[in-house]
C-alpha positions as CSV (number, residue, x, y, z in Angstrom):
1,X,31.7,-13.3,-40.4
2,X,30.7,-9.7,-40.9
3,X,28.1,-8.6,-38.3
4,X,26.5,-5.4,-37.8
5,X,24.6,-4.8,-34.3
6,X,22.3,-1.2,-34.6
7,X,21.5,0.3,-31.2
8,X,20.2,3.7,-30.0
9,X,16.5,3.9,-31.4
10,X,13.1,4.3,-29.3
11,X,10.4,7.1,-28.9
12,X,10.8,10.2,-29.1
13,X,8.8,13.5,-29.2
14,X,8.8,15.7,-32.3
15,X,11.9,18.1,-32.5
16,X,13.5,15.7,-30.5
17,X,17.2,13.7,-30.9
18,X,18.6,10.5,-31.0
19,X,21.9,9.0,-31.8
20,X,21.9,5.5,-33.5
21,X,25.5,3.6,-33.6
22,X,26.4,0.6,-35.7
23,X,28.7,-2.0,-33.9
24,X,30.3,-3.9,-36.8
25,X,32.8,-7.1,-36.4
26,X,34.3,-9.4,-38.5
27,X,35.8,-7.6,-41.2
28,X,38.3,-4.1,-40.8
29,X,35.7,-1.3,-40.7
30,X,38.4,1.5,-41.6
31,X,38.6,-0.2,-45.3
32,X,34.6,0.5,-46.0
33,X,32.2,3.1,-46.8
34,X,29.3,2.7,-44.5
35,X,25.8,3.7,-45.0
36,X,22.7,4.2,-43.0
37,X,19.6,3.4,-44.8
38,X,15.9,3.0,-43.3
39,X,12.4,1.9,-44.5
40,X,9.1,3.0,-43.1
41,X,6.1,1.0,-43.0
42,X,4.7,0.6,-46.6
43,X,7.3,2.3,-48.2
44,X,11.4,1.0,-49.9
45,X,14.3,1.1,-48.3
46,X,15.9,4.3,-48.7
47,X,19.7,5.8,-48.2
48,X,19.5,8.3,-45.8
49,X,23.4,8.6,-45.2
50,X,26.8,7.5,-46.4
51,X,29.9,8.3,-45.2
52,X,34.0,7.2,-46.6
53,X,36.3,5.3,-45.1
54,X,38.0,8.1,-43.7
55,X,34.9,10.1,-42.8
56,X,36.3,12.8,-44.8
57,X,33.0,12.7,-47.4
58,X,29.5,11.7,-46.7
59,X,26.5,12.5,-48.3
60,X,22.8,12.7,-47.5
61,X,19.2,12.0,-48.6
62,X,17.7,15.5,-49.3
63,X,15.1,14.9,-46.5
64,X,17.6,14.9,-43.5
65,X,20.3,17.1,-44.8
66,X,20.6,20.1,-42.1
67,X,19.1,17.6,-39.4
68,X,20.7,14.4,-39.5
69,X,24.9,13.9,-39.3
70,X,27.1,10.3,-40.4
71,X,30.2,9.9,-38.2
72,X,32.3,7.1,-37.6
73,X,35.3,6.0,-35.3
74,X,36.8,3.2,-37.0
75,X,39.2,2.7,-33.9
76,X,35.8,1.4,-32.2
77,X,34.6,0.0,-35.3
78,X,31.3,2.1,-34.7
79,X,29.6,4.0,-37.2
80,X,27.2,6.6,-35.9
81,X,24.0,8.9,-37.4
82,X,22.8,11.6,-34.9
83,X,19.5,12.0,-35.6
84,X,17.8,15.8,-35.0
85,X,15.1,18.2,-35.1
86,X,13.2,14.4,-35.7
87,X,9.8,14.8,-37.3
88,X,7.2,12.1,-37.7
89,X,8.1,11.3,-41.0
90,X,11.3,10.1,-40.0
91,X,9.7,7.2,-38.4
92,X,11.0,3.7,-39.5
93,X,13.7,1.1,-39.0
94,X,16.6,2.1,-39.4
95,X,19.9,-0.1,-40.8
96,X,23.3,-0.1,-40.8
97,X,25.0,-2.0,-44.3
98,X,28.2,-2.7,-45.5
99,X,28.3,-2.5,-49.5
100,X,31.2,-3.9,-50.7
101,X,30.4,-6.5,-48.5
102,X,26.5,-6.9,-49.1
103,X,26.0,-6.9,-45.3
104,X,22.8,-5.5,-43.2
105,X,22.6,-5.4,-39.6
106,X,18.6,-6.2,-38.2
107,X,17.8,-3.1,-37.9
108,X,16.3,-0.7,-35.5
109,X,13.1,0.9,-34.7
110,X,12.7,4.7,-34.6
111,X,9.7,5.9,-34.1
112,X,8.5,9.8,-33.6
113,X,5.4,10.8,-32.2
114,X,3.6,13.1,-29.6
């Protein structure tokens, strides 16, 4: 069945980096636009990347164009969002989801703060 395993996330200090990847199994990754979405405490889920099946498009929630970059390698089946000039605001779990498929990995905590 499709699974989709997050990893990557922690604490970090404001203006700091972090690169999340998505390890995803069970169906043929190249075949599927991927998206990184995250939710923060109190607030909906919210798109903050999407990228094609080829990687040749992606676009990007307003608040992390210029800092934040989707990338994937479908010959590792891993999708990717480096993550920088993180502010506090950017704080939440972050997931990994399949559309087409209706799939969502468990997420992963990011958190930033001095």
């Amino acid at each position: 069945q499709v699974q989709l395993v997050e990893s990557g996330g922690g604490l970090v200090q404001p203006g700091g980096s972090l690169r999340l990847s998505c390890a995803a199994s069970g169906f043929t990754l190249s075949q599927y636009v991927m998206s990184w979405y995250r939710q923060a405490p109190g607030k909906e889920r919210e798109l903050v990347a999407r990228i094609g099946s080829t990687g040749s498009t992606t676009i990007y929630a307003d608040s992390v164009k210029g800092r934040f970059a989707i990338s994937r390698d479908n010959a590792k089946n891993t999708v990717y969002l480096q993550m920088n000039s993180l502010k506090p605001e950017d704080t939440a779990v972050y997931y990994c989801y399949v559309g087409r498929r209706n799939s969502w990995g468990q997420g992963i905590q990011v958190t930033v703060s001095s």
